[in-house]
N, C-alpha and C positions, 0 to 999 in steps of 0.2 A: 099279751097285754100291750096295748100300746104304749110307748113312752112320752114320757112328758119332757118337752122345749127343754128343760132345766137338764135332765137326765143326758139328752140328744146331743146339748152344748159338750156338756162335760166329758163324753166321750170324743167327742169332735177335738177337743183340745189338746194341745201337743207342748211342751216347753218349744216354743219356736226357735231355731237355729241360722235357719236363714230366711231373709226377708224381702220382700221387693220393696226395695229404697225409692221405687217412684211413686208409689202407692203409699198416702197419707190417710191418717185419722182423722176426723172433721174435729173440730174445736168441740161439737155438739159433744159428741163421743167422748171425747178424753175428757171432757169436763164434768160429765154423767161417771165415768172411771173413779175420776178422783171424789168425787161427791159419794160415793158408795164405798171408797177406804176411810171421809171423815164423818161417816155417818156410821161405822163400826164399831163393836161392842169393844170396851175395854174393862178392866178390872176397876170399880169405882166411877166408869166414868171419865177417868182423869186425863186420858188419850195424852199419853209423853212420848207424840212421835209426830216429824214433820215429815212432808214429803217434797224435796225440792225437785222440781223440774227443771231438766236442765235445755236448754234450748239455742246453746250458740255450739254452731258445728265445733269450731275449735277446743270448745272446753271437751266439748263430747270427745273429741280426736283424743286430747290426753288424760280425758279415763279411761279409754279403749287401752292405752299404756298397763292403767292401773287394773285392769280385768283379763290383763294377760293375751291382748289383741287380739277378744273374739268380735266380730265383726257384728253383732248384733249389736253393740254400744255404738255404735255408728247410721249402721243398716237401716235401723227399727226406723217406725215415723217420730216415735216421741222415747225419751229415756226418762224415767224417776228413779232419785236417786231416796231409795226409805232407811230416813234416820229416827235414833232414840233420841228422848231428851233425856242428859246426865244431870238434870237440874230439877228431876223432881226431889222437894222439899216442902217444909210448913210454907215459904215465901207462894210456893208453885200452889201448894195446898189449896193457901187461903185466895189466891186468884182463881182459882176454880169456884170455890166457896160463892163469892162475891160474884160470880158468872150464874150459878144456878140461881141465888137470890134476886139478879136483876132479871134472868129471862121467867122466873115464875113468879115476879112478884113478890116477893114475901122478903123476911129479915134474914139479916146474915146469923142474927143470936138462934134467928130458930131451926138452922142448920148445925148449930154447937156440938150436938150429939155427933152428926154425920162427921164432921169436921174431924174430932175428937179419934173416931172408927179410923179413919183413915191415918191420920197420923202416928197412932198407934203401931200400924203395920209399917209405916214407912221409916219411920226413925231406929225404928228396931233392923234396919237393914244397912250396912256397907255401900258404899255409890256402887262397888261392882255387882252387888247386889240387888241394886235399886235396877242398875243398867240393864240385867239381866232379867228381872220381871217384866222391864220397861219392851225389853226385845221381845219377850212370849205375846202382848200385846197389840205391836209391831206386825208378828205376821197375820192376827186377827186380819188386819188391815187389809196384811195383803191378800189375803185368801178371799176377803171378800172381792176386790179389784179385778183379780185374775178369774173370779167366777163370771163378774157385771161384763167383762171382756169376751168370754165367750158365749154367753147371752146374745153378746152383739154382734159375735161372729168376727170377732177383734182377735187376732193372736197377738199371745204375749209370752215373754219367757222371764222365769226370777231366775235372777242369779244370786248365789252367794260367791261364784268363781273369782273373787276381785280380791284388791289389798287396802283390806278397812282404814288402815294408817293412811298409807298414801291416797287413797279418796278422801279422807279428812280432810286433810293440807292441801290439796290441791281446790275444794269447795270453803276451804276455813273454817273448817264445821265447829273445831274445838273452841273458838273464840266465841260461838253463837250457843255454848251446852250442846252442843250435838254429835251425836257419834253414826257414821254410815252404818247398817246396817244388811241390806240387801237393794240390789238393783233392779228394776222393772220394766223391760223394753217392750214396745207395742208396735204393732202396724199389721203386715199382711204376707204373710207365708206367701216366699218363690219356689223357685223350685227345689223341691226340698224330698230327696227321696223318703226321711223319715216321717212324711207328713199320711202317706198310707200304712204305715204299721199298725197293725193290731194292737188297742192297748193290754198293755199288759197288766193284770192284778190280780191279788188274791184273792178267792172267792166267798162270797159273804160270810159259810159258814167257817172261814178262818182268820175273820176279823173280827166278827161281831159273836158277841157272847151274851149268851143269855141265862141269867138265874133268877 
């Protein structure tokens, strides 16, 4: 059976580790990336997560600090840095509310119900609670990104290898509701022996379950 582009990428893809630093991502590209993490499914809709780009070499230099100096936070063409927002609430709610109402036209009252649904689940939660759903969301995100990425024949690698506190403070996340949650480097596999390895997985019948 032949395999389909989707299938071909996905195998083609590696957490990249090293990078050729001279070798960039067109603006086209990373901007296609990121438009496919905010066009991702979230729970309600509510998407409680940014993604900030980071883009001056020196900041990058001292999150490479905060990631335990792997050289990809450097290396890569482009680094995203993927936060939660700890500020979903009714305030958060009803700006979403008032967002669905203007782009389809219709009243915020005849969203009440929906409204309602939602806030239901959300107040009945602790902020690290909130934070924590907020993060399952989060890698929706990324999953789609790092798929759109090898689609395009983009490598990329997530980290979570970093120190969430200190990527806080150094981006001032906490001042903006935001808390780091994983990191996203992109650009173009050097030389990299692990780049030929076989991938390695388990086989359908010990993943997937059927009754």
């Amino acid at each position: 059976m032949k395999k389909s582009a989707i299938i071909e990428s996905l195998e083609w893809r590696y957490a990249t580790k090293k990078f050729d630093s001279a070798k960039k991502v067109s603006d086209e590209d990373f901007n296609e990336i990121l438009e496919a993490g905010r066009l991702a499914p979230s729970s309600f809709g509510l998407q409680p997560w940014k993604f900030v780009v980071i883009t001056d070499p020196v900041l990058r230099e001292t999150l490479k600090s905060a990631a335990y100096g792997q050289a990809q936070v450097t290396d890569a063409s482009h680094l995203v840095v993927l936060t939660v927002r700890t500020d979903v609430d009714a305030k958060y709610v009803r700006t979403y509310v008032e967002k669905i109402a203007a782009v389809r036209k219709m009243s915020v009252d005849a969203l009440k119900g929906f409204e309602d649904m939602m806030l239901g689940t959300i107040t009945r939660m602790t902020v690290p609670q909130v934070v924590d759903w907020s993060s399952r969301q989060a890698y929706l995100a990324l999953g789609f990104m790092l798929e759109t990425a090898a689609l395009k024949k983009i490598d990329a690698c997530p980290m979570e290898g970093f120190d969430a506190v200190q990527c806080d403070e150094i981006l001032d996340l906490k001042k903006q509701n935001l808390h780091a949650l994983a990191l996203m480097t992109l650009g173009y596999r050097g030389e990299d022996a692990s780049a030929g390895y076989a991938k390695v997985r388990f086989g359908a019948d010990e993943v997937i379950l059927k009754k």
